[in-house]
ZAVO-108956 format. One record per residue (C-alpha): x, y negated, z negated; residue number from 0; residue in one letter. Coordinates in pm, 1 decimal. Example, Ala and Ser with C-alpha at 12.3 -4.5 7.8 and 13.67 -1.06 7.14 Angstrom:
residues 2
ATOM         X         Y         Z    i  aa
ATOM    1230.0     450.0    -780.0    0   a
ATOM    1367.0     106.0    -714.0    1   s
end
This chain:
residues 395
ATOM         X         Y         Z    i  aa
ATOM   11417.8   -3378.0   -4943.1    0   x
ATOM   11486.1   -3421.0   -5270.1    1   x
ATOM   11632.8   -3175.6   -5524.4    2   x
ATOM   11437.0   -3064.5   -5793.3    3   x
ATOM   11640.4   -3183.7   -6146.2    4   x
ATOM   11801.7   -2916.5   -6311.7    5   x
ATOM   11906.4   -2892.8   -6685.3    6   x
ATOM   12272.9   -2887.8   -6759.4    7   x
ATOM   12253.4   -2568.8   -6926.5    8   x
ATOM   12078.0   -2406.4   -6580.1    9   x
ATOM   12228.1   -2061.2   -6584.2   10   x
ATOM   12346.8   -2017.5   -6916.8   11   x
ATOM   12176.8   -1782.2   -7173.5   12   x
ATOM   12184.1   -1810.5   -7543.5   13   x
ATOM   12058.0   -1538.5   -7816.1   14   x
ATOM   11886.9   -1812.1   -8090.6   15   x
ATOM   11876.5   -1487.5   -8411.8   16   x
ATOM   11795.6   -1817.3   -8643.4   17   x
ATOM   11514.6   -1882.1   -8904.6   18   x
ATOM   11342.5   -2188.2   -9081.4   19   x
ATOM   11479.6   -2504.0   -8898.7   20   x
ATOM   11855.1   -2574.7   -8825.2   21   x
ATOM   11955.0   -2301.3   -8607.7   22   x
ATOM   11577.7   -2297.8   -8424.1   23   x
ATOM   11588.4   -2652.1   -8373.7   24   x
ATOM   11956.1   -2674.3   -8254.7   25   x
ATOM   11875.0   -2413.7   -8010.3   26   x
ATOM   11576.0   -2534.1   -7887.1   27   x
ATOM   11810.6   -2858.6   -7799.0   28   x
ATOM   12029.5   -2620.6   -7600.0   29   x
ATOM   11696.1   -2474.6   -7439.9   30   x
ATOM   11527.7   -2841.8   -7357.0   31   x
ATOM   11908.9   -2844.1   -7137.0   32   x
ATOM   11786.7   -2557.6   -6960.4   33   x
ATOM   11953.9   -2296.7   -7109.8   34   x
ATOM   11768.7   -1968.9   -7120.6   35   x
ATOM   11691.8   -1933.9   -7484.1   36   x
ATOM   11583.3   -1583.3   -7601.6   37   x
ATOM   11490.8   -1604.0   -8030.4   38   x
ATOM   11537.5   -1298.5   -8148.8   39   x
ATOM   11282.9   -1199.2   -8455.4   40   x
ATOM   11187.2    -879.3   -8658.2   41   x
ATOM   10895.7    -706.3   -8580.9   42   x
ATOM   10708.1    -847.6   -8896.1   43   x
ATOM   10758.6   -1198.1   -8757.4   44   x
ATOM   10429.9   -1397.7   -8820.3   45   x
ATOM   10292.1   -1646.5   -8554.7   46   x
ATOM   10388.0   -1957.0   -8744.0   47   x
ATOM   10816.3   -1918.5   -8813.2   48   x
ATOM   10821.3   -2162.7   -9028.9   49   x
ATOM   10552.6   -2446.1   -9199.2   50   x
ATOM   10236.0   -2391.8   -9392.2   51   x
ATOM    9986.9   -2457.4   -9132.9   52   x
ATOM    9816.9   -2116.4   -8982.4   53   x
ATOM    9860.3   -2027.0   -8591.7   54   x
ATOM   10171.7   -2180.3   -8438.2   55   x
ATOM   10210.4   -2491.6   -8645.6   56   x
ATOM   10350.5   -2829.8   -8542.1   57   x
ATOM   10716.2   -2793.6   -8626.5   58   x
ATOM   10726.2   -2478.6   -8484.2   59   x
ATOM   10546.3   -2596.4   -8121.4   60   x
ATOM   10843.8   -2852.1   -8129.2   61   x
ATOM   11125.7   -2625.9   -8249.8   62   x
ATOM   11056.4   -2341.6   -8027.6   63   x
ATOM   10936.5   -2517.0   -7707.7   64   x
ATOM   11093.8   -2399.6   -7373.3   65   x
ATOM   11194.5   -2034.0   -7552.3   66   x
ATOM   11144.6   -1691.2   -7472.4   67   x
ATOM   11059.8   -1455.2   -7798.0   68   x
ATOM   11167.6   -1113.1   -7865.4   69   x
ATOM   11079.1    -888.5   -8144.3   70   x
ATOM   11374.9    -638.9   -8259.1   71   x
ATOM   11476.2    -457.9   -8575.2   72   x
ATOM   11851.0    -481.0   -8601.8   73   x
ATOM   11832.8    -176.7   -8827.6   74   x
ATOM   11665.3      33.0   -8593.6   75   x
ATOM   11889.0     244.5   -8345.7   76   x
ATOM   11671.4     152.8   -8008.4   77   x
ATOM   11682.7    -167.2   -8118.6   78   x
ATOM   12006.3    -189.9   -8175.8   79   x
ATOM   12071.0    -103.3   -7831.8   80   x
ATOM   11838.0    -310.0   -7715.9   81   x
ATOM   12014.5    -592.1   -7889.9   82   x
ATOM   12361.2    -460.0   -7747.4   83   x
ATOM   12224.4    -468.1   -7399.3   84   x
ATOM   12091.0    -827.3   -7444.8   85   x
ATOM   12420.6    -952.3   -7592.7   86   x
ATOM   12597.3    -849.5   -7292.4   87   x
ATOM   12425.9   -1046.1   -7073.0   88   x
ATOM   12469.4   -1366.4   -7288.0   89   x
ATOM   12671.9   -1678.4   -7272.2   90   x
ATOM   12612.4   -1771.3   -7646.0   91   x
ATOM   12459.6   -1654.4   -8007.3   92   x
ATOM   12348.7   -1826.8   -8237.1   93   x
ATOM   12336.8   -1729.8   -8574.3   94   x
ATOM   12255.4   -1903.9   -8954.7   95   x
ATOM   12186.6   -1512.2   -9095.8   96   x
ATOM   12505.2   -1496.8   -9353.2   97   x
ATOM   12846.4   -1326.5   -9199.8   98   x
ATOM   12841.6   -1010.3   -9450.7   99   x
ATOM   12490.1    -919.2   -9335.9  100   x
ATOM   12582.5    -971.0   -8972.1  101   x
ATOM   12886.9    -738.6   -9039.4  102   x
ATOM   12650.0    -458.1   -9199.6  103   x
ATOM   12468.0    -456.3   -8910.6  104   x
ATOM   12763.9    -417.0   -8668.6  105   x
ATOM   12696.9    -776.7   -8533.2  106   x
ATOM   12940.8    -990.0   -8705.1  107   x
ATOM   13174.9   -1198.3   -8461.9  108   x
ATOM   13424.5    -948.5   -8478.7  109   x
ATOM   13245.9    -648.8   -8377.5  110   x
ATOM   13051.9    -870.3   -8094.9  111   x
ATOM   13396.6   -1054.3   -7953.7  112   x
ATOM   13607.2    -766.9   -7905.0  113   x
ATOM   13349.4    -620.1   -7651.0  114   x
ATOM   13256.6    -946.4   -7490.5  115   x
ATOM   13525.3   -1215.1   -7527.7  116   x
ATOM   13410.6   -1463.2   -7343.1  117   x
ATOM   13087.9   -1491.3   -7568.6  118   x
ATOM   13033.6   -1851.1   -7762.6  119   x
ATOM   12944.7   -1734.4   -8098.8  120   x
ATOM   12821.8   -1956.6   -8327.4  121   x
ATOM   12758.7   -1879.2   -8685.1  122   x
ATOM   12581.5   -2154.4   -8896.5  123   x
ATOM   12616.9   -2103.2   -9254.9  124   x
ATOM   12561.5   -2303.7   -9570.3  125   x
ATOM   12954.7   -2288.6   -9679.3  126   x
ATOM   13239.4   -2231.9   -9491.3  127   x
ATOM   13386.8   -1890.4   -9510.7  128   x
ATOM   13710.9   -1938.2   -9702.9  129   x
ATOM   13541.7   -2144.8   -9993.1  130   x
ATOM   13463.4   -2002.1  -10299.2  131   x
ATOM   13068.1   -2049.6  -10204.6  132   x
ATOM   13096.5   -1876.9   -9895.8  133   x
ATOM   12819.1   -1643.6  -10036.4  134   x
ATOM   12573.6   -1863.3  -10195.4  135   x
ATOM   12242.1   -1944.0  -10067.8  136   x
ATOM   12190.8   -2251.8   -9894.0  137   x
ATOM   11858.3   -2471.3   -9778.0  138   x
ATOM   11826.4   -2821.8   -9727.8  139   x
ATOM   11742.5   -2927.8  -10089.5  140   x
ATOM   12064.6   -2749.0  -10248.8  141   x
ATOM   12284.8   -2938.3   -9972.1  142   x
ATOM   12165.8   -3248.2  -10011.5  143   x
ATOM   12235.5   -3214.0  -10369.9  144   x
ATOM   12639.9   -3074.3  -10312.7  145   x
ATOM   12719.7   -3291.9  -10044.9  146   x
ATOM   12670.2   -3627.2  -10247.7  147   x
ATOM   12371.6   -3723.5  -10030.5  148   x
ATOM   12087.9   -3689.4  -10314.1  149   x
ATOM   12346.6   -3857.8  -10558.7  150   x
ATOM   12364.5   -4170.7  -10390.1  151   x
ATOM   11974.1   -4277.6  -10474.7  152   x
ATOM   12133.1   -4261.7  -10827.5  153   x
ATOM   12317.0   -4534.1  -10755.8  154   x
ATOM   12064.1   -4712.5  -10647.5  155   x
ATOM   11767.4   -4640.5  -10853.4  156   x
ATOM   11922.5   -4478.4  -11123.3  157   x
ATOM   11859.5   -4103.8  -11052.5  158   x
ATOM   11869.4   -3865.0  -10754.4  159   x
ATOM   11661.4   -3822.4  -10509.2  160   x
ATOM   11590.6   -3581.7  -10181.5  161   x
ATOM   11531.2   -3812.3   -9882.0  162   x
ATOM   11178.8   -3677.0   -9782.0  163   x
ATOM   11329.7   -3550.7   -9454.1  164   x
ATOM   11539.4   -3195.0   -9367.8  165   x
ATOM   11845.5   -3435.9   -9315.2  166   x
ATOM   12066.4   -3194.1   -9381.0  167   x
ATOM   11930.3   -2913.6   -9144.1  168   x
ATOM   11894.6   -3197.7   -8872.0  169   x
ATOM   12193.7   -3319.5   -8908.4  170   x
ATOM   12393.5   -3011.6   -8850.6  171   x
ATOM   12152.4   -2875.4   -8534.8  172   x
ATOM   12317.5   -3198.0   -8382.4  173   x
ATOM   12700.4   -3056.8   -8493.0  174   x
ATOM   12559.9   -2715.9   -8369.2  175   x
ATOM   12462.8   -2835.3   -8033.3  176   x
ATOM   12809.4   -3032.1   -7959.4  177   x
ATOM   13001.1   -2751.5   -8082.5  178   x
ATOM   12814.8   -2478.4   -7856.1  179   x
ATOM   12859.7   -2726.7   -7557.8  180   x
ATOM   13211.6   -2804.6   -7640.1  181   x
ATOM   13310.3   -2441.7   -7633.6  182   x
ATOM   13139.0   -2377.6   -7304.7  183   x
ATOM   13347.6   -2655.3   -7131.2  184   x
ATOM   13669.9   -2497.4   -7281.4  185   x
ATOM   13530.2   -2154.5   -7181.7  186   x
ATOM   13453.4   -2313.8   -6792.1  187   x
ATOM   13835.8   -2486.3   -6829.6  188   x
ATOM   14030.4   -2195.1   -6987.1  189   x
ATOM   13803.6   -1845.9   -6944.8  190   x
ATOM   13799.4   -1724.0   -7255.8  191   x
ATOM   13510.5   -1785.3   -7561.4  192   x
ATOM   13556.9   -1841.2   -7921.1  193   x
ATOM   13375.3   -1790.0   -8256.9  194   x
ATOM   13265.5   -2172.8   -8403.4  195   x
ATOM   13170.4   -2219.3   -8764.2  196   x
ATOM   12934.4   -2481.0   -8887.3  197   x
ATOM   12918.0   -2505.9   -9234.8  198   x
ATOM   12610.8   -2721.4   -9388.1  199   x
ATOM   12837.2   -2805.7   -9686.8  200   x
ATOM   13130.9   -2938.9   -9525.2  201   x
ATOM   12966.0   -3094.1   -9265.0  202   x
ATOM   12722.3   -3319.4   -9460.7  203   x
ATOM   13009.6   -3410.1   -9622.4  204   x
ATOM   13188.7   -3495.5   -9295.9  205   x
ATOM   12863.4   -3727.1   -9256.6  206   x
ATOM   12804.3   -3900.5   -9561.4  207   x
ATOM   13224.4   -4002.0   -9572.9  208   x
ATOM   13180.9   -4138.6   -9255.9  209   x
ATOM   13094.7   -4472.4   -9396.5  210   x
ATOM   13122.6   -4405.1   -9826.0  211   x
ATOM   13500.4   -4294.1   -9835.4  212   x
ATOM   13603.6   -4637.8   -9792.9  213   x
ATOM   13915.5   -4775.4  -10009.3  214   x
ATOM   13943.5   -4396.6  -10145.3  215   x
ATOM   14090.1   -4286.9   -9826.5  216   x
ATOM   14419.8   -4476.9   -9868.2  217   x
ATOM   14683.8   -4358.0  -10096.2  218   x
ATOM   14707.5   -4451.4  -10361.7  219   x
ATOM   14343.9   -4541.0  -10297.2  220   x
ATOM   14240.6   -4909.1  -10251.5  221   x
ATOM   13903.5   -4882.0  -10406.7  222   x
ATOM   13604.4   -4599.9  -10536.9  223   x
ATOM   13441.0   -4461.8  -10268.6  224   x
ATOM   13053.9   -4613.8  -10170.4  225   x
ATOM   12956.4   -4842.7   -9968.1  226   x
ATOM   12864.5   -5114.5  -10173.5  227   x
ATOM   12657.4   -5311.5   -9919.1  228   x
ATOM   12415.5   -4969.4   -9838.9  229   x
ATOM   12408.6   -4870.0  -10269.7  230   x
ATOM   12290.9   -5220.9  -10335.7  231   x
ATOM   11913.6   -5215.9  -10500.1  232   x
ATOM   11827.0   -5515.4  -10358.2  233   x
ATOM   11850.3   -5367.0   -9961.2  234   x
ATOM   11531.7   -5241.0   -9920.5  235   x
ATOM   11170.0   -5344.6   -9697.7  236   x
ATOM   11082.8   -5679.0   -9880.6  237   x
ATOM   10719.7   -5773.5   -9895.6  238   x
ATOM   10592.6   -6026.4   -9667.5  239   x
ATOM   10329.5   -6194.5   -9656.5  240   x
ATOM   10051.8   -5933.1   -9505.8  241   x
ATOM   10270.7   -5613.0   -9557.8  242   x
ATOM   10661.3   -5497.5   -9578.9  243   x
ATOM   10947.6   -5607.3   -9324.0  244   x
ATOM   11301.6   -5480.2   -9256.3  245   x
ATOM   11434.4   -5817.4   -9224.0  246   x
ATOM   11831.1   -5806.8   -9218.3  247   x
ATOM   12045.3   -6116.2   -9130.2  248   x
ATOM   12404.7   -5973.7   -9032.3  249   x
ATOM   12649.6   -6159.2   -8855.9  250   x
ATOM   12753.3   -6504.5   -8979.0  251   x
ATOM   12538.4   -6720.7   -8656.8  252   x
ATOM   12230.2   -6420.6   -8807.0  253   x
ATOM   12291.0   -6586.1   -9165.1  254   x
ATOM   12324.8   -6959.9   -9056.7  255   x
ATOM   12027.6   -6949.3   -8890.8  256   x
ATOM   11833.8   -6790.5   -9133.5  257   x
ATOM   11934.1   -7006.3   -9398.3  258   x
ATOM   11792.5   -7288.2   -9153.4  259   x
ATOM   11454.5   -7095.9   -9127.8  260   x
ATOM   11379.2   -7088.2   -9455.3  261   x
ATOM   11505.4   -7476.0   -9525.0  262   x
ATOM   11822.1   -7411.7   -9677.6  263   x
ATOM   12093.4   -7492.6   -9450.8  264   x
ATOM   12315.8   -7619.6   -9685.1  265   x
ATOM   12369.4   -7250.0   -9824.1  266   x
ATOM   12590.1   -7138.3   -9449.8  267   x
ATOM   12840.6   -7394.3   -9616.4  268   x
ATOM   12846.6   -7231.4   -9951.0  269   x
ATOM   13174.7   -7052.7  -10022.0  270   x
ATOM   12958.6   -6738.4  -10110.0  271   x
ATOM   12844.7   -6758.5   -9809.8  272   x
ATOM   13040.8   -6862.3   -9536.8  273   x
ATOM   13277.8   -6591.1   -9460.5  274   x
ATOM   13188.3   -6223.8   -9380.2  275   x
ATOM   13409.0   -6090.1   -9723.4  276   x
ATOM   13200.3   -6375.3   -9880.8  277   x
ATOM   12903.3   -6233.1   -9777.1  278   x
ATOM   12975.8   -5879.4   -9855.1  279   x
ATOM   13104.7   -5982.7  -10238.4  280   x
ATOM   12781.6   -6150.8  -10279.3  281   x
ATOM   12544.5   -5915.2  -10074.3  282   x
ATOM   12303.6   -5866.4  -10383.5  283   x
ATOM   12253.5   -6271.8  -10418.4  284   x
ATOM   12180.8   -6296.0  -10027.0  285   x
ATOM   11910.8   -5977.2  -10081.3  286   x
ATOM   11765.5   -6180.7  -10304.4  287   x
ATOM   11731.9   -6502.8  -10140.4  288   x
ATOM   11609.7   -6266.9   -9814.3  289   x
ATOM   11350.9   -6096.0  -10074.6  290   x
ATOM   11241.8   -6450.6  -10192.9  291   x
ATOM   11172.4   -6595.0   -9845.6  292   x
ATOM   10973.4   -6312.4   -9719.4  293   x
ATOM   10622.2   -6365.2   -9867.3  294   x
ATOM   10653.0   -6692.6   -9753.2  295   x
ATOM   10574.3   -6601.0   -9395.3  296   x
ATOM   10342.4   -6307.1   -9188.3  297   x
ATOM   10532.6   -6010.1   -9086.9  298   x
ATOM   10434.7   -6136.6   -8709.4  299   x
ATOM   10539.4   -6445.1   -8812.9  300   x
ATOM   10890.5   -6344.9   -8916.4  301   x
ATOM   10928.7   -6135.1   -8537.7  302   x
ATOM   10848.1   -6382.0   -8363.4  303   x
ATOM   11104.5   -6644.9   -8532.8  304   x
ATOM   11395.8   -6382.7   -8585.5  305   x
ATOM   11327.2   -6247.1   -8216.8  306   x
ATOM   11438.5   -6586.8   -8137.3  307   x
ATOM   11722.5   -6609.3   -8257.4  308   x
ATOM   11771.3   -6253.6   -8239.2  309   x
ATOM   11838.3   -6191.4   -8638.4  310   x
ATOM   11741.2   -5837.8   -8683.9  311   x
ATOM   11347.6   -5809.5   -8834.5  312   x
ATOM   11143.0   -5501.0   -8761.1  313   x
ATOM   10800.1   -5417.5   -8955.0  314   x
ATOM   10789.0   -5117.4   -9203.3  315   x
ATOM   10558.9   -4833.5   -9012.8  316   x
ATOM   10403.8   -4523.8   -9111.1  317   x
ATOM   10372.6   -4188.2   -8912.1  318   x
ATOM   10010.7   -4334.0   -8792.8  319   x
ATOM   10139.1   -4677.7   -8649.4  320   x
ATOM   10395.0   -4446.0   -8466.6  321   x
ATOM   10074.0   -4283.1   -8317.8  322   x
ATOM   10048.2   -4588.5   -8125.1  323   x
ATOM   10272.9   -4798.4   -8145.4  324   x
ATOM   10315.2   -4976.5   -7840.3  325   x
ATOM   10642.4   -4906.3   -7692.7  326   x
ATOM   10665.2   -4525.7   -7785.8  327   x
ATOM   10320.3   -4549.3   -7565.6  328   x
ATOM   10522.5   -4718.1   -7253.7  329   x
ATOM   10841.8   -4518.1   -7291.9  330   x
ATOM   10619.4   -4167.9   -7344.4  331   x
ATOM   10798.6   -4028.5   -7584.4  332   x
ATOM   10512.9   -3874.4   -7768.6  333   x
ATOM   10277.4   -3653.9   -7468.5  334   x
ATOM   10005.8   -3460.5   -7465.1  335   x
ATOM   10045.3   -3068.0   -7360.3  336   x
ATOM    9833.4   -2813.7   -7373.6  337   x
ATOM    9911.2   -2510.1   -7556.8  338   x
ATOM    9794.3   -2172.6   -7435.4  339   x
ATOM    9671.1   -2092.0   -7773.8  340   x
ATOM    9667.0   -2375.8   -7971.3  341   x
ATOM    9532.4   -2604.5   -7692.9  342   x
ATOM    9635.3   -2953.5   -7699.6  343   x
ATOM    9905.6   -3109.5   -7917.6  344   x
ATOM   10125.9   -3400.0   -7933.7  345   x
ATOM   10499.7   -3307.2   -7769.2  346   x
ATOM   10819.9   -3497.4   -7829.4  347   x
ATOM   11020.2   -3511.0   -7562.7  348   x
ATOM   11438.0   -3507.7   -7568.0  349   x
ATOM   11460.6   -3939.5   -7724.3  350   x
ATOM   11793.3   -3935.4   -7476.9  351   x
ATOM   11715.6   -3976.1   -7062.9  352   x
ATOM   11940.0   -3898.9   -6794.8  353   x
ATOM   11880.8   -3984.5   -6412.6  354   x
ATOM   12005.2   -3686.3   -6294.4  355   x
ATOM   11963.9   -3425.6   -6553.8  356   x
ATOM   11609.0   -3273.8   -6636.1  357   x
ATOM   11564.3   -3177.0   -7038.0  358   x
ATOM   11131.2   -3175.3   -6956.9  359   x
ATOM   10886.5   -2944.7   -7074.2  360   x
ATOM   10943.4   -2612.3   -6939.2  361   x
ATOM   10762.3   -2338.9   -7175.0  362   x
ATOM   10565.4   -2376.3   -7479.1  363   x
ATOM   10658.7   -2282.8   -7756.1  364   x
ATOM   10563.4   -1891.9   -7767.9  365   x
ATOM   10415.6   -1630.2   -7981.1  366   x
ATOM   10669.4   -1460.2   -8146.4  367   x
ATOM   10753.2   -1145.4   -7973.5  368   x
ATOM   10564.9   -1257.4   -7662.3  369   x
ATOM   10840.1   -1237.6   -7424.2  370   x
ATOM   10953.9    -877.2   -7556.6  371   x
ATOM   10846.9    -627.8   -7251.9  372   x
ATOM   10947.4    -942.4   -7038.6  373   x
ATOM   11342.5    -958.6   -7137.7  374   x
ATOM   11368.7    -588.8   -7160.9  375   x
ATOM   11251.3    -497.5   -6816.2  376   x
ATOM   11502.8    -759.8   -6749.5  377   x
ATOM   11772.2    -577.6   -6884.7  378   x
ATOM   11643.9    -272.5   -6678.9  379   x
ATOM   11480.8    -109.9   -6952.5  380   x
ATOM   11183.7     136.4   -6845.7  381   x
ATOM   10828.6     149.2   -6996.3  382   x
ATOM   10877.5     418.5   -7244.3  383   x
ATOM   11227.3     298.5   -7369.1  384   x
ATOM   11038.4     -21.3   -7462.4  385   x
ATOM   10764.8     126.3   -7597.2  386   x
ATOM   10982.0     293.1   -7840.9  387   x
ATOM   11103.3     -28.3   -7984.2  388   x
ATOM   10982.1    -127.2   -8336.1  389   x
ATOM   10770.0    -398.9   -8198.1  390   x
ATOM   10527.1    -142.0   -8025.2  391   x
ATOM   10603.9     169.6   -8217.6  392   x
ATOM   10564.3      -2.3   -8552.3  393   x
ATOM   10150.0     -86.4   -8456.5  394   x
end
């Protein structure tokens, strides 16, 4: 018989006291690996955590899928306890509430460590600690704009822009989930936990350098940092002729046969051309000539001859064409579950598959507070020790 798949994080138990999106969703990663996931969330919690839509909105169905919910008031002695007694039977905590606060409350790493050492705590914060904006506040917007992201549409179309995405909260629920997992394979190799910091700041940073520091790492530096093939106007969709296409010749055999698709083979022998520094010193002049040829041809068209050849050529969709489109249909990333509640909606599953590990649907996402009674009779509490918890004293 066959065993059932289990997630890697079978067994282990992680306190997710997060708001808005970075810390839910990055826990909701570590849930979706099987981890039990308990988010922890005042009393005055509303059903929808975060979004404008009424009920249990869309982000939060995704960002709080295969959870259990909790409602306790950290200021409030039961609750305290209550929070105490949780905390010792966890593995990891996850936190983006700021480290003063935390401390206030007698739940800062320091307090929490000391009693439980091997405990993974995790504090996500805009700033790093020893910076002189440790204390300021910090949302997706306001990071973007420090961290040199929104300053590089500037470059491009001559002022800065947000990308209309949370990049920056994304982004660091990814750094969140490697760091939590990299600390539990030192804790299984060495025993003991640690206290990990993830900074927004610093680590968008970290991101955008990856490819922009260029020449400016060397010293004395070589060059200004940028990439100059990504900040050039001219890379962008180009218009076809029934729509927009990403069309992108890249490597030198990309370029000599596109030059021979749209009848101008003599350019792969131009010294502008023919070398990949060539290319790159004249990247705006090759947009151009890409931007040119484009109309000239269907967007199907330009698949079907680029898939040939296999030069890089994708059509520009929209959230709607992703509704259907016809290999997110065969591969199944996008299902339909049926809430409880909210009845059917649309689930994304984990994009990454493994043929021994299950990350699957487990739990909708739940009303906050839902799972309160639940957890505490866990944690041996009795009927009228719960009942005096702010959740149910409080109504």
């Amino acid at each position: 018989m066959t065993k059932p798949r289990l997630g890697a994080l079978s067994g282990i138990r992680v306190i997710d006291l997060t708001t808005i999106l970075m810390g839910p969703l990055a826990c909701r990663m570590l849930a979706d690996h099987g981890a039990d996931v308990i988010q922890v969330v005042p009393p005055s919690a509303e059903e929808s955590v975060v979004g404008d839509e009424e009920g249990i909105g869309g982000i939060a169905l995704d960002i709080h899928r295969n959870k259990r919910s909790i409602k306790l008031n950290l200021k409030s002695d039961p609750d305290r306890r209550a929070m105490w007694d949780l905390i010792a039977t966890a593995d990891v905590l996850v936190t983006n509430m700021r480290a003063a606060a935390l401390s206030r409350l007698g739940f800062g790493s320091e307090e929490i460590r000391a009693r439980y050492p091997r405990l993974i705590y995790c504090l996500a914060n805009g700033y790093g600690q020893d910076g002189p904006y440790a204390s300021r506040a910090a949302y997706d917007d306001a990071i973007q704009a420090l961290s040199g992201f929104a300053g590089l549409f500037e470059k491009i179309s001559g002022e800065p822009q947000y990308a209309p995405s949370v990049i920056a909260d994304k982004v660091c629920s990814l750094f969140i989930v490697q760091a939590v997992m990299a600390a539990l394979l030192h804790r299984h190799s060495h025993g003991d936990g640690q206290t990990i910091s993830v900074p927004m700041f610093e680590t968008m940073v970290a991101f955008n350098m990856v490819e922009h520091l260029r020449g400016a790492a060397l010293i004395p530096p070589k060059g200004t940092p940028g990439y100059s093939r990504l900040l050039n106007p001219e890379r962008r969709p180009y218009r076809s002729a029934n729509g927009w296409i990403a069309l992108l010749p890249y490597s030198a055999s990309n370029w000599h046969d596109f030059f021979e698709i749209i009848g101008s083979p003599e350019l792969a022998d131009d010294p502008k051309y023919a070398t990949h520094s060539a290319r790159m010193q004249n990247a705006e002049d090759l947009y151009r000539i890409v931007a040119t040829a484009a109309p000239s041809k269907t967007t199907e068209d330009w698949i079907t001859i680029c898939d040939q050849c296999s030069i890089p050529c994708n059509p520009v969709l929209g959230f709607d064409d992703l509704m259907v489109d016809p290999h997110l249909e065969a591969v199944q990333l996008m299902s339909v579950s049926d809430h409880p509640i909210e009845g059917p909606y649309r689930s994304v599953r984990d994009p990454v598959e493994y043929d021994s590990l299950d990350t699957g649907l487990r739990m909708h996402a739940p009303v906050p507070g839902e799972h309160t009674r639940e957890v505490m009779r866990e944690l041996a509490w009795g009927d009228d020790d719960i009942q005096a918890l702010s959740a149910f004293s409080e109504t």
